[in-house]
C-alpha positions as CSV (number, residue, x, y, z in Angstrom):
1,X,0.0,0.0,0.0
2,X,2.9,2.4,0.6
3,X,4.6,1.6,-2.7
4,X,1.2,2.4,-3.9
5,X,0.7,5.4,-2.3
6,X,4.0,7.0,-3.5
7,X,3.2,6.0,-7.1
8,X,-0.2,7.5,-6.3
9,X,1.7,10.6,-5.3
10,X,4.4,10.9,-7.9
11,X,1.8,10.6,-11.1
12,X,-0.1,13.5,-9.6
13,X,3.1,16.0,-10.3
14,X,3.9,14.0,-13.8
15,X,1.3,17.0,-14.9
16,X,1.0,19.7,-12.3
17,X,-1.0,22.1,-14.2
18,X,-3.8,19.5,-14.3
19,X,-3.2,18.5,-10.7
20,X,-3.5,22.4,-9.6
21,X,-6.6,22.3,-12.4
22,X,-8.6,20.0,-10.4
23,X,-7.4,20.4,-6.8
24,X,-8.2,24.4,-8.0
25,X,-12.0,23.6,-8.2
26,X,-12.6,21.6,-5.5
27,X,-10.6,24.5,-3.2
28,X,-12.9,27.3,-4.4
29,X,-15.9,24.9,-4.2
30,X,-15.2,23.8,-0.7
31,X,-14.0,28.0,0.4
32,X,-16.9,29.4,-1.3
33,X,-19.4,27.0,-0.2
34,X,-18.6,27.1,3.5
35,X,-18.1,31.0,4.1
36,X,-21.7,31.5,2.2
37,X,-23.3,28.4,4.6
38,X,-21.8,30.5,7.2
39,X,-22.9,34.0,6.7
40,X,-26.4,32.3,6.1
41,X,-26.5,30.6,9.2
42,X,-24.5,32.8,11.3
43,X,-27.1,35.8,10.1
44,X,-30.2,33.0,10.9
45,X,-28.3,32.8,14.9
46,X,-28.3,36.7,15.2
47,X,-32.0,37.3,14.2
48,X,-33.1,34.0,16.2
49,X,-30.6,35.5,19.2
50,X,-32.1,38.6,19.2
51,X,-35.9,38.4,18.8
52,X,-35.7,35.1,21.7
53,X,-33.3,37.6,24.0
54,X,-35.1,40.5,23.4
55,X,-39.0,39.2,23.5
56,X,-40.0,35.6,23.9
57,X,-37.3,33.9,25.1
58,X,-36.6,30.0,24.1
59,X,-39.9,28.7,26.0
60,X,-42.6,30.7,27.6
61,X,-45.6,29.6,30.1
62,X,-48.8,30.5,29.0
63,X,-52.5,30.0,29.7
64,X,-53.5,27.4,27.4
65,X,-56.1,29.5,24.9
66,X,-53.4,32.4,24.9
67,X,-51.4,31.5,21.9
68,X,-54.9,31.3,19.9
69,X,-56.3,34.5,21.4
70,X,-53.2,36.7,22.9
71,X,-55.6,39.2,25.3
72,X,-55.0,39.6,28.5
73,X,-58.3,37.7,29.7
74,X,-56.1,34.6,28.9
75,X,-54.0,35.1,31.7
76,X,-52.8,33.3,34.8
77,X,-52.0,34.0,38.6
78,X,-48.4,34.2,39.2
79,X,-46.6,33.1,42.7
80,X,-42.5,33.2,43.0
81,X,-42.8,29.5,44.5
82,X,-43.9,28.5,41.1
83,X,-41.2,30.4,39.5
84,X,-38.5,29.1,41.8
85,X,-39.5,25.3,40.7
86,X,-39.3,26.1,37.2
87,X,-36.5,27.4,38.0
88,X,-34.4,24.4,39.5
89,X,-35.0,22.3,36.1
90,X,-32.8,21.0,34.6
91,X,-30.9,23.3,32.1
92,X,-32.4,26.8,33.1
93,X,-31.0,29.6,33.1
94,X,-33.6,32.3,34.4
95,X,-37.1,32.5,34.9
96,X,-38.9,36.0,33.9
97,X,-42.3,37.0,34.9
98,X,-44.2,39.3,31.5
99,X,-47.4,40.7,31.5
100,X,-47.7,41.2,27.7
101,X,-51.0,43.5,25.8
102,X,-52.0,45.7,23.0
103,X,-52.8,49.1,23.4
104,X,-52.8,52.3,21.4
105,X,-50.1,55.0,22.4
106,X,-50.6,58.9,21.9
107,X,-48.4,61.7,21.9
108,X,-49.4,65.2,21.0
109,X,-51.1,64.4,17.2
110,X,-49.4,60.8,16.8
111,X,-50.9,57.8,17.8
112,X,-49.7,54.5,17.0
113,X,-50.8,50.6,17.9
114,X,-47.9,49.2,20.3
115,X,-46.9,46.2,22.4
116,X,-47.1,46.6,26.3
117,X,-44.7,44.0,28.1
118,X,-44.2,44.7,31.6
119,X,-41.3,43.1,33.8
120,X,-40.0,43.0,37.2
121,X,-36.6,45.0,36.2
122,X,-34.4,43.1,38.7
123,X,-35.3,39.8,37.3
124,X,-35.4,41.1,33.9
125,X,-31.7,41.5,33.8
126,X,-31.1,37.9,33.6
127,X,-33.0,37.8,30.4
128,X,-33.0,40.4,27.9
129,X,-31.4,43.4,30.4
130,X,-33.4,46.4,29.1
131,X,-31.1,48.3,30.9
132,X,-27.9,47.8,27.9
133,X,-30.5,48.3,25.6
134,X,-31.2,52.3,26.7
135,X,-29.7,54.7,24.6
136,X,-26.2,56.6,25.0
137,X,-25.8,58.3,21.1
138,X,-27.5,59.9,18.8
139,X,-26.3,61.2,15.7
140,X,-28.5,64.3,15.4
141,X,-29.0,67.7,13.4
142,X,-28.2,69.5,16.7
143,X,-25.3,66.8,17.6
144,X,-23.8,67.5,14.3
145,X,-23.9,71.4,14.0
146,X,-22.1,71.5,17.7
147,X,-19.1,69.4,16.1
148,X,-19.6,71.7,13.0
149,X,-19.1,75.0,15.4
150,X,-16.1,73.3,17.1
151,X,-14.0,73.7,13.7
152,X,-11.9,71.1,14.6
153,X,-13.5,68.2,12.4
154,X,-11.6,67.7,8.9
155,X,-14.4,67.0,6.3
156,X,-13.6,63.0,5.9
157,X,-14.3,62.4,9.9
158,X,-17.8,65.3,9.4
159,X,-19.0,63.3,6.1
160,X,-19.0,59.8,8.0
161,X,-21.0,61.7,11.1
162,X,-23.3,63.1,8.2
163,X,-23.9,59.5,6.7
164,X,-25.0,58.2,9.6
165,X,-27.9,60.8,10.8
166,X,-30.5,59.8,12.3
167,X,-28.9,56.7,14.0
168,X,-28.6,55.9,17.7
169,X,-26.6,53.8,20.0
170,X,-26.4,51.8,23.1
171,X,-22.6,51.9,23.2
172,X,-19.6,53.8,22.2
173,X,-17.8,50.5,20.5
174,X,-20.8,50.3,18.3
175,X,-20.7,54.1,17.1
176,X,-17.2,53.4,16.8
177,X,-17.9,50.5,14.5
178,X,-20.4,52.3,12.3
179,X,-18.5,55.5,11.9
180,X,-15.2,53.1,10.3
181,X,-12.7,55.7,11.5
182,X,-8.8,55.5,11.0
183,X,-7.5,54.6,13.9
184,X,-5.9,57.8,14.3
185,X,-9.2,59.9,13.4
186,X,-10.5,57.4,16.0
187,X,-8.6,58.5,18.9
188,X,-8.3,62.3,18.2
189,X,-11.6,63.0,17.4
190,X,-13.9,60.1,18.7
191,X,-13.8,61.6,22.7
192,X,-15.2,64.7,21.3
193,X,-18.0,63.0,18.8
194,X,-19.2,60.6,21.8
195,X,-19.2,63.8,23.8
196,X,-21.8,66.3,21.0
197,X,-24.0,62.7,20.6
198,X,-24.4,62.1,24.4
199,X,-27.7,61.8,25.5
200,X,-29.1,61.0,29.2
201,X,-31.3,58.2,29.7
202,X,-33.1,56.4,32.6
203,X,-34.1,52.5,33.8
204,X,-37.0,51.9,36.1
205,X,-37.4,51.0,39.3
206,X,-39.2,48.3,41.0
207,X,-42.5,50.4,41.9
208,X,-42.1,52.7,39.1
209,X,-45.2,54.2,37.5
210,X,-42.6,55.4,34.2
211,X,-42.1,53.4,30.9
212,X,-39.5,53.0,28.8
213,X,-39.8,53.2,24.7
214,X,-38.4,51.9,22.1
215,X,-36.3,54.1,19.9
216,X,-38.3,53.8,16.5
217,X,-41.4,54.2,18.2
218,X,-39.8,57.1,20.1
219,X,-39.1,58.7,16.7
220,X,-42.8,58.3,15.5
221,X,-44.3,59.9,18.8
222,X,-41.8,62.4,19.0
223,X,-40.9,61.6,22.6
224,X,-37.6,61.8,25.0
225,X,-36.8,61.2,28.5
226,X,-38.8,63.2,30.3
227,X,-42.3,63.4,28.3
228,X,-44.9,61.8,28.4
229,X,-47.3,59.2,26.4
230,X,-50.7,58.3,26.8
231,X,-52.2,55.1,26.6
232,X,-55.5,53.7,25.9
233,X,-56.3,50.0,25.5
234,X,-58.5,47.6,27.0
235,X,-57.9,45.6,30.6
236,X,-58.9,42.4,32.1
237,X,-62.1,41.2,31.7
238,X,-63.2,44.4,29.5
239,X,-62.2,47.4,32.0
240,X,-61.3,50.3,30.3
241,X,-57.3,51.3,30.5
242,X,-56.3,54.2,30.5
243,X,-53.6,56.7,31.9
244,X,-50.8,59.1,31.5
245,X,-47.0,57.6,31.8
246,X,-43.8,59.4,31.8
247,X,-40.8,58.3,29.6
248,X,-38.1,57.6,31.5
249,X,-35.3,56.5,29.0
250,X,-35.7,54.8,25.3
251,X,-34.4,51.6,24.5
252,X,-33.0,50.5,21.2
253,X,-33.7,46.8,20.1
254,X,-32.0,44.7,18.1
255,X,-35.1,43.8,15.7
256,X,-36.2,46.8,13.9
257,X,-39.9,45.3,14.1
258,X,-40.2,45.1,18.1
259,X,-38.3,48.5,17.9
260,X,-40.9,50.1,16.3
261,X,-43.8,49.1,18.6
262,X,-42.4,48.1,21.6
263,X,-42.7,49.8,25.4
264,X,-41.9,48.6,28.6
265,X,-42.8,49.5,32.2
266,X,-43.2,47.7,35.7
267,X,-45.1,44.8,36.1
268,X,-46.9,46.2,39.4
269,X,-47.5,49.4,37.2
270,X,-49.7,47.2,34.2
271,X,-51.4,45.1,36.1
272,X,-52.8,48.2,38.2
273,X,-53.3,49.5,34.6
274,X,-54.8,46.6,33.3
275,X,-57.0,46.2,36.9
276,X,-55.4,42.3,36.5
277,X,-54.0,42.0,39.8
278,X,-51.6,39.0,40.6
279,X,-51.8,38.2,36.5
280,X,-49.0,37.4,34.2
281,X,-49.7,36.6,30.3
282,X,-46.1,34.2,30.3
283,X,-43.3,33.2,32.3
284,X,-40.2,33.6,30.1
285,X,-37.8,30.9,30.4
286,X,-34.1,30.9,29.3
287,X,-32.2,27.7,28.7
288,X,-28.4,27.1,28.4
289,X,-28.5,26.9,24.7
290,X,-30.7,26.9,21.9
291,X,-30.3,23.3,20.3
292,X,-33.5,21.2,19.6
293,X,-33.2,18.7,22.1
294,X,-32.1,21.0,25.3
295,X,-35.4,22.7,24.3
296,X,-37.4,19.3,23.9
297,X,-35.9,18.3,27.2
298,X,-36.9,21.5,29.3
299,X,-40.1,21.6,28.0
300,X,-41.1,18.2,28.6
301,X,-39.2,18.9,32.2
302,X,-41.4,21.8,32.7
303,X,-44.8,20.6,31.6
304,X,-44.4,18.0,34.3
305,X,-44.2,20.8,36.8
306,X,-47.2,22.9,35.5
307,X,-49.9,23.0,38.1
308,X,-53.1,22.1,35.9
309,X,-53.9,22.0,32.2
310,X,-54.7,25.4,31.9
311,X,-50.9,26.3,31.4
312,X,-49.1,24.9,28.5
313,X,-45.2,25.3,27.5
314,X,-44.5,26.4,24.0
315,X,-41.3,26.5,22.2
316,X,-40.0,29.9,20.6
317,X,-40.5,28.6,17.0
318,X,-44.5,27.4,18.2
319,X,-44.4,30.8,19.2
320,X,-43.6,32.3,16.1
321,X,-43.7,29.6,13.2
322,X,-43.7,32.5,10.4
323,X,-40.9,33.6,11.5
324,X,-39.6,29.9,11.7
325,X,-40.9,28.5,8.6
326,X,-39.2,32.1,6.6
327,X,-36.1,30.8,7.9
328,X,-36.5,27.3,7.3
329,X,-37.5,28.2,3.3
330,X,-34.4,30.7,2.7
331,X,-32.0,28.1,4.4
332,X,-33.5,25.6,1.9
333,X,-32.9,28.2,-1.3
334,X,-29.4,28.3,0.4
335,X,-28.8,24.4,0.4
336,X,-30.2,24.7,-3.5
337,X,-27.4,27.4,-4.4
338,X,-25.0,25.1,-2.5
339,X,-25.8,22.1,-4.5
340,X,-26.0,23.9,-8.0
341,X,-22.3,25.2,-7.1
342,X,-21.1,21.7,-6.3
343,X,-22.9,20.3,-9.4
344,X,-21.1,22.4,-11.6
345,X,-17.8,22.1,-9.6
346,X,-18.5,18.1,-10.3
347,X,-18.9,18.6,-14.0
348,X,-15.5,20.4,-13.9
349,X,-13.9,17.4,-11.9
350,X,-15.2,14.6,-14.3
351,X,-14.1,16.6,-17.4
352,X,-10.7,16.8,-15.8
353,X,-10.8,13.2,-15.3
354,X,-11.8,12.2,-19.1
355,X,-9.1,14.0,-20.0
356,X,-6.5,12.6,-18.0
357,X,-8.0,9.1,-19.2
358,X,-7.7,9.4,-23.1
359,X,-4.0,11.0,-22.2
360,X,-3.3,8.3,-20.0
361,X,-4.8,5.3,-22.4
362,X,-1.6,4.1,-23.9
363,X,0.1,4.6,-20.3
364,X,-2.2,1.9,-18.2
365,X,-1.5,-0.6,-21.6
366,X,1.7,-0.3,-21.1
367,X,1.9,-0.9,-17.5
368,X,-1.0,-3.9,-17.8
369,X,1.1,-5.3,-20.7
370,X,4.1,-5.5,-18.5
371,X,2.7,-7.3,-15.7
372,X,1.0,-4.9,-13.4
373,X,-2.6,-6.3,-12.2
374,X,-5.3,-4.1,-13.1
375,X,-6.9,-4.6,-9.4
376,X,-3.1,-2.8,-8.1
377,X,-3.8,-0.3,-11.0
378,X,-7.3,0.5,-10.0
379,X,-6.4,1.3,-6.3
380,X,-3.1,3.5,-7.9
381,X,-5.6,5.8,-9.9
382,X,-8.4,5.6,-6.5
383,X,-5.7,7.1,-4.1
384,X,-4.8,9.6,-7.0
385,X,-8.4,11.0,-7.1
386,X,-8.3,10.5,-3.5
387,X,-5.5,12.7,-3.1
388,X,-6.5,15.5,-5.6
389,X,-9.9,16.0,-3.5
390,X,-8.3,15.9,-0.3
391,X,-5.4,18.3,-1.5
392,X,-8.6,20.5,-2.6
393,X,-10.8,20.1,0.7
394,X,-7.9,20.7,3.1
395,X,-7.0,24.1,1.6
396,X,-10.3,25.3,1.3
397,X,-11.2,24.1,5.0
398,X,-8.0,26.0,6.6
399,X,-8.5,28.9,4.1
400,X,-12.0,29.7,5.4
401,X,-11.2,29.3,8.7
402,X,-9.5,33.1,9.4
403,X,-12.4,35.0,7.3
404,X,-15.0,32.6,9.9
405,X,-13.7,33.2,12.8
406,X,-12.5,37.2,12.1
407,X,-16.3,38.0,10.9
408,X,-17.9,36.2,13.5
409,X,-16.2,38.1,16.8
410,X,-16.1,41.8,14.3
411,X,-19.3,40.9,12.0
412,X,-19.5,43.1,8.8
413,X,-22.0,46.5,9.7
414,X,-23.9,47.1,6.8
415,X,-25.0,51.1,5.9
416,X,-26.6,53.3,4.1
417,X,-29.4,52.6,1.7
418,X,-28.2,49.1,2.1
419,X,-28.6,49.1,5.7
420,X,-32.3,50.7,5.3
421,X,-33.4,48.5,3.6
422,X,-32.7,45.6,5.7
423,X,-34.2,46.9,8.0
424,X,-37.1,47.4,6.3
425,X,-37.2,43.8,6.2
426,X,-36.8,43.3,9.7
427,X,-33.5,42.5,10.0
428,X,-30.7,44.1,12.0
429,X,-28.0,45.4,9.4
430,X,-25.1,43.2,10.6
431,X,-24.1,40.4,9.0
432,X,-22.0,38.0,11.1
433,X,-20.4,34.4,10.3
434,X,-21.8,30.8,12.3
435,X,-19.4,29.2,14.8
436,X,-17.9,26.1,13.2
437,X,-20.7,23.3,13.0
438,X,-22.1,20.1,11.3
439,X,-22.3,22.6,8.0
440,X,-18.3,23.0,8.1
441,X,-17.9,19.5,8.6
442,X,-20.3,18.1,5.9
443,X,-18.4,20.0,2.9
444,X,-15.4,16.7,3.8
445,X,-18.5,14.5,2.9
446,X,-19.6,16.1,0.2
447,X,-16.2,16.3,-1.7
448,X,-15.6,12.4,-0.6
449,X,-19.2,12.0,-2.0
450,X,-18.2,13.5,-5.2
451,X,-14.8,12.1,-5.7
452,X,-16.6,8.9,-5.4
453,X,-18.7,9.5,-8.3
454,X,-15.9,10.5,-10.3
455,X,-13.6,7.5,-9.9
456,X,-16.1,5.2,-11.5
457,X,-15.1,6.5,-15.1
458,X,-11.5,5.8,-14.5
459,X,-11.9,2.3,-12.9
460,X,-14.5,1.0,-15.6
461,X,-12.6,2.3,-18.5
462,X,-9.5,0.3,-16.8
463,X,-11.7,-2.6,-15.9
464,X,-12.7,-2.8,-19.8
465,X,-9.3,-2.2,-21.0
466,X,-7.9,-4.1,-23.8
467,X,-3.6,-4.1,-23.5
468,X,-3.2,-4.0,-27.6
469,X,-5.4,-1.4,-28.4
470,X,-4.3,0.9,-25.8
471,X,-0.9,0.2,-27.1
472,X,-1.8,1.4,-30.5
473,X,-3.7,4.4,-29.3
């Protein structure tokens, strides 16, 4: 097997341009193919990350009619024993208490439909902290005329603030990352930006009558710190709601769709509001990660520890299967591009091998002529195509490996109109890579797969050979 191996090894550098030929495509198939499996997936993770960290969490405790009909009459009493149990299952991370309604919001002439979802802000923290949410920048018309007065702001370092008006932040890193300055721009000028774009914002206590907004929605209304929004909806069992809240900081969320509607205040405050004393709408629960069976696991673990039939345990993809089934179809288009690249990649591969066949005819008459076994000739050419795909798949594994791992810790920030619009869409404008996974390790099975294929034109046309009529062609 050695001596065959070497053989194997030597042929392949007889013709080097057709070795670097073929191991060529199956590189670029293999590179190409994984980082685009990995931006898809890695931009599936953020979306799924940030609508279950932000909003439903990976499994929520409801009344059992509530998915079906999401008012507030569909609730259930709420005790911290409870809570605690469900706590103490097996991988769970937090337990969050959410009284969750509908109600329209009004501020001076704009009114707008939003979502109510009221917390206890202490326990809160351990599930989608609001509180690194709130607003620290803003890249305003006022914000930008004080670094205009300053003078000191070259035009490049003025036309990057300029581009990106109207956008806010929860952090300096992040305005940092959008603004892309040199990193001697950066730490000249970036004190001073952070300082012109400052804006103060507040969290809520646990008895606080306030509300927070999200930043979108705080754009439509008009409304800051300090103002205040009016809201009018219905309450348990039919009551009127109404009342008059103050803003005490605004929030920016992740998903441009629960940052357009989305508010926030105590849960003592709504369920006053909502005259639905005691009443929660869901318990949120967090698990250690977000893998099909740890959430088939908890949630049979929790529905054992449900008090009656009236509470059920849903999954966050029962909770929102459009949103699940949209990412199920795309990742299907996505396995369809995949296996259109490879197909063509495979064409090129087989055309590579007819070739070397009819240039290697007279070559495997000689060497049957002369005594060598077709079965030893057979496994000489398997280890060559063997070696060719692996040559191929190697390189293209370890050459997508920096670009994965650089984009997934510094993701690429999309902006401008680019950025708009996918947000339009509902989706954050970032674009990061997935952590290595089964879809890394399947591109080896693949290219084995396909190697496979191609070696049964060589071995049958060796199989079928005849020694004199090689010898004359």
């Amino acid at each position: 097997m050695k001596e065959e191996f070497k053989i194997a090894w030597r042929n392949l550098w007889r013709n080097k341009r057709r070795t670097l030929i073929t191991s060529a495509s199956v590189f670029f198939a293999v590179f190409f193919a994984v980082i685009m499996r990995s931006y898809q997936l890695g931009s599936y993770d953020h979306m799924i990350n940030n609508f279950i960290e932000s909003f439903t969490g990976y499994l929520q405790i409801q009344h059992a009619k509530y998915q079906d009909n999401p008012f507030i009459d569909n609730s259930f009493d709420y005790n911290d024993p409870f809570a605690l149990t469900i706590l103490n299952a097996d991988k769970v991370v937090s337990v969050t208490p959410h009284l969750e309604s509908f109600t329209l919001a009004s501020s001076g002439t704009q009114t707008k439909g939003v979502a109510i979802v009221a917390i206890d802000p202490v326990k809160e923290k351990n599930f989608s902290d609001p509180e690194s949410k709130l607003v620290k920048y803003r890249i305003t018309d006022e914000a930008v005329k004080r670094m205009k007065d300053t003078g000191r702001f070259p035009d490049v370092v003025m036309d990057k603030v300029v581009r990106n008006l109207g956008r806010s932040y929860t952090s300096s890193g992040r305005l940092e990352l959008e603004l892309g300055l040199a990193s001697e721009d950066n730490i000249r000028y970036m004190p001073e930006i952070l300082s012109c774009s400052g804006v103060s914002n507040g969290y809520l206590a646990n008895d606080d009558q306030g509300i927070l907004v999200s930043d979108r929605l705080a754009g439509y209304l008009k409304v800051a710190a300090g103002d205040s929004v009016i809201l009018m909806g219905q309450g348990y069992h039919g009551v009127s709601a109404n009342g008059i809240f103050p803003v005490r900081g605004i929030i920016k969320m992740p998903s441009p769709e629960i940052d357009n509607k989305l508010i926030i205040m105590t849960l003592p405050s709504a369920q006053e509001f909502f005259d639905a004393e005691g009443k929660i709408t869901s318990l949120v629960v967090n698990l250690t990660d977000k893998s099909n069976r740890t959430i088939k696991t908890a949630k049979s673990n929790i529905s054992s520890l449900l008090p009656d039939s009236n509470t059920t345990v849903r999954t966050w993809y029962e909770l929102n299967p459009i949103l699940y089934q949209q990412i199920q179809g795309d990742s299907q288009t996505g396995i369809a591009m995949l296996g259109l690249l490879y197909l063509i990649i495979f064409f090129g591969i087989f055309g590579t091998v007819l070739m070397m066949v009819s240039e290697r005819k007279r070559e495997f008459g000689v060497l049957v002529a002369i005594g060598m076994q077709k079965r030893k000739l057979k496994r000489i050419i398997t280890l060559e195509m063997m070696l060719l795909g692996a040559i191929g798949l190697v390189c293209g594994l370890l050459a997508s490996v920096p670009l994965i791992l650089y984009f997934y810790f510094y993701p690429i920030v999309l902006k401008g109109d680019l950025a708009t619009m996918m947000e339009d869409w509902g989706w954050e404008a970032v674009m990061p890579t997935a952590w290595f996974g089964p879809y890394f390790y399947w591109q080896a099975v693949i290219v084995a797969f396909m190697i496979l294929l191609t070696m049964i034109y060589p071995i049958r046309k060796i199989g079928q050979l005849k020694e004199m009529e090689a010898l004359k062609g």
